[in-house]
C-alpha positions in Angstrom: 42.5 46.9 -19.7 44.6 44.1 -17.8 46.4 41.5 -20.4 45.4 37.9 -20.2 48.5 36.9 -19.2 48.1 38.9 -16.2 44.4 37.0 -16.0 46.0 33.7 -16.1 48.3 34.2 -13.4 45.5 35.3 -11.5 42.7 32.4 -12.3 45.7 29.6 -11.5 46.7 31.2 -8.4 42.2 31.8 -7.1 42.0 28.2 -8.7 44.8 26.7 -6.4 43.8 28.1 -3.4 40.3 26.8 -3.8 41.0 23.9 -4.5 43.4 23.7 -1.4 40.3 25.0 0.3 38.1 22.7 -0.9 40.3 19.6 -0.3 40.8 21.1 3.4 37.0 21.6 4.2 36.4 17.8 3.0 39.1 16.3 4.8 37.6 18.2 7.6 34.4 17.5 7.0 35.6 13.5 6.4 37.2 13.1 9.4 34.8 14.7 11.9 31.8 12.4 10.4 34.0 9.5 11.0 35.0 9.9 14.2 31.7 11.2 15.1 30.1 7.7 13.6 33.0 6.2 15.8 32.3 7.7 19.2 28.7 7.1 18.5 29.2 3.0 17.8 31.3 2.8 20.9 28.9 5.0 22.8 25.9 3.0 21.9 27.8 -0.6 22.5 28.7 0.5 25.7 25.3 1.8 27.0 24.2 -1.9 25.6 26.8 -3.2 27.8 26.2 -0.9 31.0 22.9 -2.1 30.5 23.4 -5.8 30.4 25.6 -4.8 33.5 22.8 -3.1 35.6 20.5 -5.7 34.9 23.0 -8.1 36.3 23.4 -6.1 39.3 19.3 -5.8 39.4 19.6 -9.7 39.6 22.5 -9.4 42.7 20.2 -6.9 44.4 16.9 -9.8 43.9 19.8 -12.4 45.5 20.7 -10.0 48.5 16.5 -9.5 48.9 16.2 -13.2 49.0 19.2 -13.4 51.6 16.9 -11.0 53.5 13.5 -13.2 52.7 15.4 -16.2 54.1 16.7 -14.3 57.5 12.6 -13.7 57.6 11.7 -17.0 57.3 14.4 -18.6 59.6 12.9 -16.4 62.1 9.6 -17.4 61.9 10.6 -21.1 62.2 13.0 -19.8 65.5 9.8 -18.4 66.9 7.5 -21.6 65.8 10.0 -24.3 66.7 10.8 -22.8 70.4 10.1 -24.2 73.2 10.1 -21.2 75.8 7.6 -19.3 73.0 5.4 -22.6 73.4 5.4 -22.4 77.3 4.4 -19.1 77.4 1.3 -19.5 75.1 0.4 -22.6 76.7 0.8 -20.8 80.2 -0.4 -17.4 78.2 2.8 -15.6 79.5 2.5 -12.9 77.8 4.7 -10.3 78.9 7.3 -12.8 79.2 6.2 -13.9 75.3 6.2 -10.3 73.9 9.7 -9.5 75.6 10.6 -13.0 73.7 9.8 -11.7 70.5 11.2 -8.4 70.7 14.3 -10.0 71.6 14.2 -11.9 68.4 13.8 -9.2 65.9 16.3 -7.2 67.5 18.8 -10.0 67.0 17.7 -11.3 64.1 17.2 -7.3 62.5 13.2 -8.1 62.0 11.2 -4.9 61.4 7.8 -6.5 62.9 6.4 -10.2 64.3 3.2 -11.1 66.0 2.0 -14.3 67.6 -1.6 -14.9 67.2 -3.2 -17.8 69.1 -5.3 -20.5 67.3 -8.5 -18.1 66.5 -6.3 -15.3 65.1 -6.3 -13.3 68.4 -3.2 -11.1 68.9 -1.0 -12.7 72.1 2.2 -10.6 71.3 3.9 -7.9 68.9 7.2 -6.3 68.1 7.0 -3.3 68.1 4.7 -3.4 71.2 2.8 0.3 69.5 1.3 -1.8 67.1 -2.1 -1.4 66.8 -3.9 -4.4 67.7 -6.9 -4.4 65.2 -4.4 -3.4 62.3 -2.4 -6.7 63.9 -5.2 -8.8 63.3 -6.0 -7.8 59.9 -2.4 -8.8 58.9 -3.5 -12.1 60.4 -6.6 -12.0 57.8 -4.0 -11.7 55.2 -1.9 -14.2 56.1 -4.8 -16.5 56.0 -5.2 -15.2 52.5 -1.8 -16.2 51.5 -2.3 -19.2 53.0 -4.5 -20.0 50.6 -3.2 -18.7 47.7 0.2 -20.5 48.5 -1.8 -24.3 49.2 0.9 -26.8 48.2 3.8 -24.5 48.1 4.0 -24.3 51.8 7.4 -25.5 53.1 7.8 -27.8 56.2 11.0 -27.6 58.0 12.4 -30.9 59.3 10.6 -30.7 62.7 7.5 -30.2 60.5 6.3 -26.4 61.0 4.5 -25.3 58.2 5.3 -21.6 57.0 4.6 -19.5 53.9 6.3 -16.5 52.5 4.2 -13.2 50.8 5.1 -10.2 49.6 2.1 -7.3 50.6 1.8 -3.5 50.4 0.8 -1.7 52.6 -0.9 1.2 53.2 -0.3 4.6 54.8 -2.9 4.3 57.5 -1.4 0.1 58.5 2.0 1.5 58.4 1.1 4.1 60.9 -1.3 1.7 62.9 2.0 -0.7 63.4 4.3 1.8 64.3 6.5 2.6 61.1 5.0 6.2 60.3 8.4 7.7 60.1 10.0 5.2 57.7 10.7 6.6 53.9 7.8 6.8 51.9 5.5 5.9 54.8 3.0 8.5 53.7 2.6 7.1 50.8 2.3 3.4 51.8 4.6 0.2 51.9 6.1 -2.7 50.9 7.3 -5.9 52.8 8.4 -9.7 53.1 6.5 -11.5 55.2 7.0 -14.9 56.4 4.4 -16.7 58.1 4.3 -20.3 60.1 1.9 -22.6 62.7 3.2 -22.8 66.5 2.2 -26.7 67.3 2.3 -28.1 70.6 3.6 -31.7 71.1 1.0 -33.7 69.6 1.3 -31.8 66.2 -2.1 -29.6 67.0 -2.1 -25.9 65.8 -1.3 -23.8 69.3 -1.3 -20.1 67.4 0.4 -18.5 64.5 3.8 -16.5 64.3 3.9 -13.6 61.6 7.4 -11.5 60.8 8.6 -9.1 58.3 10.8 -7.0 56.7 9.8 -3.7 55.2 11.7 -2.3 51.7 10.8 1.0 53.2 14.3 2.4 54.4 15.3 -1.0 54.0 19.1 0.4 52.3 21.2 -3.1 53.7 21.4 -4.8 50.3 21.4 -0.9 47.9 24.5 0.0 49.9 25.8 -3.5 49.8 25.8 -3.2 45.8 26.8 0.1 45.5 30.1 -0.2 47.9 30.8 -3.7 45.3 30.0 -1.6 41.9 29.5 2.2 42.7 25.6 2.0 40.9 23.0 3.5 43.1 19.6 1.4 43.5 16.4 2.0 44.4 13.2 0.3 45.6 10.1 2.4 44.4 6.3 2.3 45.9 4.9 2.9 42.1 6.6 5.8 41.2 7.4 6.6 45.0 11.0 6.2 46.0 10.8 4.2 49.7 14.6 3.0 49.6 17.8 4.4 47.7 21.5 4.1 48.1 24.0 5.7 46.1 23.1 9.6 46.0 24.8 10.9 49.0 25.7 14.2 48.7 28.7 15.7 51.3 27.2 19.1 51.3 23.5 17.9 52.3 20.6 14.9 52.6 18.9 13.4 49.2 16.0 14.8 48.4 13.5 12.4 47.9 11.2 14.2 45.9 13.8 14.0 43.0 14.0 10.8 42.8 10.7 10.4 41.6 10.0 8.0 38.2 7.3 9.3 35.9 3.8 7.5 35.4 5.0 6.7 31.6 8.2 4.6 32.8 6.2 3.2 35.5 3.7 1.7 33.2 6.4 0.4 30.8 7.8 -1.4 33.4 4.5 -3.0 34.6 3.6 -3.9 31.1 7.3 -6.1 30.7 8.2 -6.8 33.5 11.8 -4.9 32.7 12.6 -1.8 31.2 16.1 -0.2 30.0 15.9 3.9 30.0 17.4 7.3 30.8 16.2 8.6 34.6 17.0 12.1 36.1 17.2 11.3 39.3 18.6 13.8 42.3 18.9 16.3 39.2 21.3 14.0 37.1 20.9 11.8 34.0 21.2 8.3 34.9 21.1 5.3 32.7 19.1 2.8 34.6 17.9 -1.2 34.5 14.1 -1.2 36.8 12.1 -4.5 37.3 8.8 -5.0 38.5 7.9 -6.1 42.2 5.2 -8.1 42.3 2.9 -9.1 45.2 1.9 -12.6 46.0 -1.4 -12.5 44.5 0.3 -11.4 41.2 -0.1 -7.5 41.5 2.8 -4.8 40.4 3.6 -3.0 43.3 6.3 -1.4 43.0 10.2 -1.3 40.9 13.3 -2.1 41.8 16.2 0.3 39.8 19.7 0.1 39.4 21.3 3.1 37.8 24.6 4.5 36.9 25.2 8.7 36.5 25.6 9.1 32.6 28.8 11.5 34.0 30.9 8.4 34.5 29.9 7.5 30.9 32.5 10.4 29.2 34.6 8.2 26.8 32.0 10.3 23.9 33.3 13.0 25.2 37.5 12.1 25.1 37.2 11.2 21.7 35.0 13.8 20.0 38.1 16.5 21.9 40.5 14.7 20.3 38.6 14.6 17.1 38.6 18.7 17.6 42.4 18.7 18.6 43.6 16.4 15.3 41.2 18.5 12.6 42.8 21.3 13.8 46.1 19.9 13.3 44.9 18.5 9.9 43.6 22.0 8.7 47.2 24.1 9.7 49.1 21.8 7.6 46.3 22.1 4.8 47.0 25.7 4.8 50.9 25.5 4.8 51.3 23.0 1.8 48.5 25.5 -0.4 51.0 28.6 0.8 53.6 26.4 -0.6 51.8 25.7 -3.9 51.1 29.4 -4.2 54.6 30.3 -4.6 55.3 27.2 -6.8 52.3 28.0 -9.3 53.0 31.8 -10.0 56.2 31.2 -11.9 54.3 28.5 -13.2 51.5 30.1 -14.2 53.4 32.6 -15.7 55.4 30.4 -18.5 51.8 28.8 -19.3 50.1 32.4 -19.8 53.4 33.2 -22.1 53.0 29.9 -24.2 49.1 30.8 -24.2 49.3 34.1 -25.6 51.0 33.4 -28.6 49.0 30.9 -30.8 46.1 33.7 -29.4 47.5 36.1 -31.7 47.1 33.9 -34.7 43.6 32.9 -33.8 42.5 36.4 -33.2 44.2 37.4 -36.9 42.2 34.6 -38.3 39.0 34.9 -37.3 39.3 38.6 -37.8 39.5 38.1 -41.7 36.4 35.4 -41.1 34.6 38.2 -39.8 34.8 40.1 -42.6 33.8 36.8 -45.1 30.9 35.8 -42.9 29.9 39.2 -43.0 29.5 39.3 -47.0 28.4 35.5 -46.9 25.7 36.5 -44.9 24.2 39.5 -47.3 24.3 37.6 -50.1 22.2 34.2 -48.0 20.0 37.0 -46.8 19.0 37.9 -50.0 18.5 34.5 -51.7 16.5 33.0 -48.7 14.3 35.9 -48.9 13.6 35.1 -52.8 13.4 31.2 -51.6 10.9 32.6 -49.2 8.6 34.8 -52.0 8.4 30.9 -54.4 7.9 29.2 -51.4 4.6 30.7 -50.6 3.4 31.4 -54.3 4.1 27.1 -54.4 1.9 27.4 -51.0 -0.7 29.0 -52.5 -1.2 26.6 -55.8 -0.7 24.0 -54.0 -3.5 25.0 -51.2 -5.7 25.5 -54.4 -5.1 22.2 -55.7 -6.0 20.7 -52.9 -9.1 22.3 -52.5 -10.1 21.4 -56.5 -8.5 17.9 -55.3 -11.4 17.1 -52.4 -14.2 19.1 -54.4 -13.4 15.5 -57.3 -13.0 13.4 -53.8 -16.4 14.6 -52.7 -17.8 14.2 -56.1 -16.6 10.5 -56.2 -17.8 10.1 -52.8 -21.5 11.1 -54.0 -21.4 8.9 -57.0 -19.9 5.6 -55.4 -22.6 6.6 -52.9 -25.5 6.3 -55.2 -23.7 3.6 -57.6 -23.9 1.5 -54.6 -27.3 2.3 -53.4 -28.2 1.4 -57.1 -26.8 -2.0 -56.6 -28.4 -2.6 -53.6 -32.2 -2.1 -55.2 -30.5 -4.1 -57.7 -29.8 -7.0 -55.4 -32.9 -6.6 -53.8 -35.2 -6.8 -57.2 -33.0 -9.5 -58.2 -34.0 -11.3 -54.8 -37.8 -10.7 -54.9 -37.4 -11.7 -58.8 -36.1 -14.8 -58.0 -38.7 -15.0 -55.0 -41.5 -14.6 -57.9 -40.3 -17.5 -60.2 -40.0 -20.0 -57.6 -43.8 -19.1 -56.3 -44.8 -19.4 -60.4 -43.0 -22.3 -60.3 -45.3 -23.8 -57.6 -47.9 -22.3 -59.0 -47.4 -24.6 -62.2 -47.0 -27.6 -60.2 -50.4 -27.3 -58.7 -51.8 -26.1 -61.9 -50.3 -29.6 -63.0 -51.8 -31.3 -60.2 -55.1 -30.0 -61.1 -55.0 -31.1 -64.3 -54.4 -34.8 -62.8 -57.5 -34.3 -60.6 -59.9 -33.3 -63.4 -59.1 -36.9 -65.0 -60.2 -38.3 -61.6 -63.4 -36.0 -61.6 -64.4 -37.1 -65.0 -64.5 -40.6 -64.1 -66.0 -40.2 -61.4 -68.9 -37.8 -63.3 -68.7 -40.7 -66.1 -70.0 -43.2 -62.9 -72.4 -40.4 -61.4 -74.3 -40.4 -65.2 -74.0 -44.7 -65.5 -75.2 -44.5 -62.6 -77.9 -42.6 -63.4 -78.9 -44.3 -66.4 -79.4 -47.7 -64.2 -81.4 -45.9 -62.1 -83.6 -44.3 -64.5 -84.0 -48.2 -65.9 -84.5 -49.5 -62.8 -87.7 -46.8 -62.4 -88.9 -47.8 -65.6 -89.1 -51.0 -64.6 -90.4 -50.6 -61.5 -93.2 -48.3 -63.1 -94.1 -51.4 -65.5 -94.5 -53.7 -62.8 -96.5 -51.4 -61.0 -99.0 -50.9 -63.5 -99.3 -54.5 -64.0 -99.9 -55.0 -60.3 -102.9 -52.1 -60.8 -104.0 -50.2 -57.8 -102.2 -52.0 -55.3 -98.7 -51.0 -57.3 -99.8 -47.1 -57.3 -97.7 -46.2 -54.5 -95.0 -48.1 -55.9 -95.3 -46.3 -59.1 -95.2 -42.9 -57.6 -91.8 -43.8 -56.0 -90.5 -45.1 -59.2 -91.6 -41.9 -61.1 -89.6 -39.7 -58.5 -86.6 -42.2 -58.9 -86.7 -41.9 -62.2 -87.0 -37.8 -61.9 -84.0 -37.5 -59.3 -81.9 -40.3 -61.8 -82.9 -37.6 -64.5 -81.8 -34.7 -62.3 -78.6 -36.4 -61.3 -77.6 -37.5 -65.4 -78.7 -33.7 -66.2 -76.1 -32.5 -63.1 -73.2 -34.7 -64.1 -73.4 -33.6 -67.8 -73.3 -29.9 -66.1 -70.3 -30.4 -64.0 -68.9 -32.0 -67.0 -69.1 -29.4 -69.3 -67.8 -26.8 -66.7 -64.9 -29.3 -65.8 -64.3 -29.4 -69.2 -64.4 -25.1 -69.3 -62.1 -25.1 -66.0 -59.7 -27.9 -67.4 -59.1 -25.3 -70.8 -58.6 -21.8 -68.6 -56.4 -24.1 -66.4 -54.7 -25.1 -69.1 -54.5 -21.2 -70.5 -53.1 -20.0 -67.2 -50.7 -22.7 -67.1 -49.2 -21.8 -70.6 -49.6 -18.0 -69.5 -47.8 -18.9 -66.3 -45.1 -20.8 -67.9 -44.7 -17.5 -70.3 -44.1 -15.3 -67.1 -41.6 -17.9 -65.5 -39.6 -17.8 -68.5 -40.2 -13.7 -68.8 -38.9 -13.5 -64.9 -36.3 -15.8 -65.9 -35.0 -13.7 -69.0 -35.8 -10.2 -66.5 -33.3 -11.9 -63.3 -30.6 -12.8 -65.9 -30.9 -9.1 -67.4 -31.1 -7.6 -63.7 -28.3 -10.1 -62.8 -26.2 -8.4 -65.5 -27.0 -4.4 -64.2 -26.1 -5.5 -60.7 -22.8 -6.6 -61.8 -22.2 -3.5 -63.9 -23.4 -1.8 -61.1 -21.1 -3.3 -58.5 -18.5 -3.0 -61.2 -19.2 0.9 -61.6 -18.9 1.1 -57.5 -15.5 -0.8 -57.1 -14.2 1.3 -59.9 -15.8 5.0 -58.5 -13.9 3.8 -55.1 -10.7 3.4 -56.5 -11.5 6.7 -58.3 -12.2 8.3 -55.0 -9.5 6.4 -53.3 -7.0 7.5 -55.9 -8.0 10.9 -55.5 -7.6 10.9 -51.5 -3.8 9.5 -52.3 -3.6 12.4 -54.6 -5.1 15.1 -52.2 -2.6 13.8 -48.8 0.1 14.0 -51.6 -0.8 17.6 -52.6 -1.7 18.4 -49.1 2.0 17.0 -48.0 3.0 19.5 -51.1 1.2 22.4 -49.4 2.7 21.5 -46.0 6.6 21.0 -47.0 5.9 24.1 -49.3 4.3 26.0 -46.4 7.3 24.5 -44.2 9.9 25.5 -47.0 8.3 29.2 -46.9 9.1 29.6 -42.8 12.2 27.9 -43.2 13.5 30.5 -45.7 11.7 33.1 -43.4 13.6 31.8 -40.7 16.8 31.4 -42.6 16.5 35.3 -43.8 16.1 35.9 -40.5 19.2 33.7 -39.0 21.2 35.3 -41.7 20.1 38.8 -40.3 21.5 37.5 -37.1 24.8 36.2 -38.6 25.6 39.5 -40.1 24.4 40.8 -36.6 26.7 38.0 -34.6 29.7 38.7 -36.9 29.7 42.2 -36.4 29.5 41.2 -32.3 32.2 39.1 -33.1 34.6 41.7 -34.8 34.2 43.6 -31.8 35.1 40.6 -29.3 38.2 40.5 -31.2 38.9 44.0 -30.9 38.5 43.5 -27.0 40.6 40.4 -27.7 43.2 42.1 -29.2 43.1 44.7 -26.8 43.6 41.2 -23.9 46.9 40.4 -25.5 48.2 43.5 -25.7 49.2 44.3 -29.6 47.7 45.6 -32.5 47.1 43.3 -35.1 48.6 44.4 -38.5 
């Protein structure tokens, strides 16, 4: 088995060289981030600024253009202004006209003119090919423009009206006025057109002068900023290249077709107006500046790009190779200084193992003869927790019976608050309906009083009935007597005074009834008043006494509630019993159990130390 001083040396010397490692992969990795974060800000700033170049060269190209829109104009006010063009339409020389005009636009490097007379009818053309009918329809349009122009239409000094457009063209009017073979023809064209009245002394419209320059193969002004700044440029049809400068090749001709713009960029540029973006164009990667052309009446015809090779662009390039080249250099000097610290930390490593080994030896002795005491120790724990463990769960057990007795009372209790207070309740309630009762006898003996007051009343009022009477019954007797002393004519009389005195009879006879039954009434009234006043003082006497049961009652409830709340405080306290008991029981379980594991861990221990003992390299004694 190989000594720990031997292990030492070894760990310090792995330890050191990956640490050496690790400092040479981050330094690494450090420096290649940061100059890669470098190269990419100046990368990025100077595409901003190629752009913000290009589209200043796109705005020297739209100068040269309107150098080239002004050389179109300026011919058309030559044409309009002269005097020998005048003669011949006014003499309609026409061959002598057309020969004119040719002359011009060869001079003047005019791609097409036309001189129409008054009604729009073609007089002369350059090229003399041109179709006449497609002629006249780019009269048609010039009237058009005419009017689309209205007050923008510049007079020159000698007062000829022009107007400028900007048209496109199709395949089939390109072909018609003779420039079929110019780039792009097929698929249409693009040009400045500058148009102006011919006037005859007196100021009165004599015809109408058309010229023009077409973008298509129109390279002047793309080789004019390329020679000044070494971009190419290009004037597109849509997404058709028509005019380009800049992408010469020694070996052979541009091919067009690879200079093609795709439908997506096109649109982009449409939609803004301008549009900054990556191109492959003649099968290179260009970084490119494009604006929109846009016709007189407003439409996007076509784009005008300026573009530089992203080749020329290689400062990215320089500076990541350098990156490369200094790493590299970085990393071989990483390497000698940790083959330098190598040889300084084995000697070194060496002493420390030495001064490490020593106070091992002690520590190993030591906890050799702990071993042995932990081992003991643990036996004898073993034992006791296992006896803890037996009390602990007969203590489980009583107090799990305990509690049961404990909630068989609380239950019990429960029952009897249960009723006490269902007996106080019907106590309440008879105590309520009791006191209900009196206050009904109560009014009861008021109106029984009231009665009483109303028989007086009725007795002198029977006491006037009978007085009554007994002046009527005298008044029939004396009505009788003076009927019989009247004799036969009195008879009637009398017979009324003998049924007077019969219904006074009846009346005396009725009041001495109602009298006598008053006076019956008036003593059972009296009874049941006495009788009433017996049971009001009876119901009085039975609230008081059921007054008194409801407070023992409620008295009987509060005190079986604190019984049965007392007991539930006693039940949770056994029942914590039986749980810390129950808990006590595992724990001693589970300290038999760790002791089992001590003895276990200490005799694992003693042999670590043997294999310890074995590291250093000595028997202990």
């Amino acid at each position: 088995m190989k000594t720990i001083r031997f292990r030492i040396i070894v760990s310090f010397c792995a330890a050191s060289v990956f640490i050496a490692a690790a400092i040479g992969i981050v330094v690494s990795w450090k420096l290649s981030r940061g100059i890669s974060e470098q190269s990419g800000i100046l990368y990025n700033e100077m595409i901003a600024n190629t752009y913000d170049m290009l589209e200043g060269q796109s705005r020297f190209l739209r100068s040269l253009l309107k150098t080239v829109e002004d050389s179109v104009r300026s011919h058309t006010r030559n044409i309009c202004i002269s005097e020998m063009v005048r003669h011949n339409i006014e003499g309609q020389l026409l061959k002598p006209l057309e020969k004119q005009l040719g002359s011009s636009c060869r001079i003047t490097d005019t791609d097409y003119a036309f001189i129409y007379d008054s009604n729009g009818k073609l007089l002369a053309s350059h090229p003399k090919s041109a179709d006449k009918s497609a002629a006249e329809k780019l009269y048609a349009t010039a009237a058009k423009g005419r009017k689309l122009q209205g007050s923008k239409q510049e007079k020159s000094e000698d007062m000829s009206a022009t107007w400028d457009m900007i048209l496109r063209h199709d395949a089939e009017t390109l072909s018609l006025l003779g420039f079929g073979g110019r780039d792009g023809s097929k698929d249409g064209g693009i040009s400045l057109m500058s148009a102006g009245e011919i006037s005859d002394d007196f100021g009165d419209q004599m015809g109408i002068c058309i010229s023009g320059k077409l973008f298509n193969g129109l390279e002047a002004p793309l080789r004019i900023l390329h020679e000044d700044s070494g971009s190419s440029a290009l004037f597109y049809l849509d997404t058709v290249p028509i005019a380009y400068a800049g992408f010469e090749n020694k070996d052979k001709k541009t091919d067009a077709s690879t200079l093609r713009i795709s439908s997506g960029h096109l649109a982009e540029v449409y939609k803004k107006g301008t549009a900054n973006s990556f191109l492959t164009l003649a099968g290179m990667s260009h970084i490119a500046s494009s604006s929109a052309i846009k016709s007189t009446a407003g439409e996007n015809i076509g784009i005008i790009s300026v573009a530089i090779p992203l080749d020329k662009l290689n400062i990215r390039n320089a500076i990541l190779s350098g990156s490369i080249s200094t790493r590299k250099n970085l990393q071989y000097w990483i390497l000698g200084i940790s083959l330098m610290a190598l040889f300084i930390i084995v000697p070194i490593s060496y002493l420390i193992a030495l001064k490490i080994e020593r106070p091992l030896r002690n520590i190993v002795k030591g906890l050799a003869d702990s071993v042995f005491t932990v081992t003991s120790s643990s036996d004898q724990i073993a034992l006791a927790s296992r006896k803890m463990a037996i009390g602990a769960s007969e203590q489980a057990a009583a107090a799990e019976q305990s509690s049961a007795s404990l909630n068989m009372m609380t239950e019990s209790s429960k029952s009897t608050s249960d009723l006490t207070l269902g007996t106080g309740n019907l106590m309440s309630e008879n105590i309520r309906k009791s006191v209900k009762t009196v206050k009904l006898l109560i009014d009861l003996t008021e109106n029984i009083k009231l009665v009483e007051n109303d028989s007086d009343r009725i007795r002198q009022i029977i006491s006037t009935i009978e007085g009554i009477a007994f002046q009527t019954n005298l008044l029939s007797l004396n009505a009788a007597i003076e009927a019989a002393r009247a004799g036969d004519a009195g008879s009637g009389f009398a017979i009324v005074a003998q049924e007077v005195r019969t219904l006074a009879k009846k009346t005396s006879e009725a009041a001495k009834n109602t009298q006598g039954l008053l006076n019956i009434t008036m003593k059972r009234v009296s009874e049941s008043a006495v009788s009433v006043k017996a049971m009001n003082d009876d119901f009085e006497g039975i609230i008081r006494s059921a007054t008194n049961m409801g407070d023992k009652s409620k008295a009987i409830t509060d005190a079986t509630k604190d019984l049965a709340r007392s007991i539930e405080q006693i039940n949770q306290g056994v029942f914590e019993i039986d749980r810390v008991a129950q808990e006590n029981a595992a724990n001693t379980e589970e300290f038999a159990n760790s002791s089992d594991q001590l003895k276990y861990e200490a005799e694992r221990l003693k042999q670590y130390i043997d294999e310890l003992t074995a590291m250093i390299g000595r028997r202990l004694n």
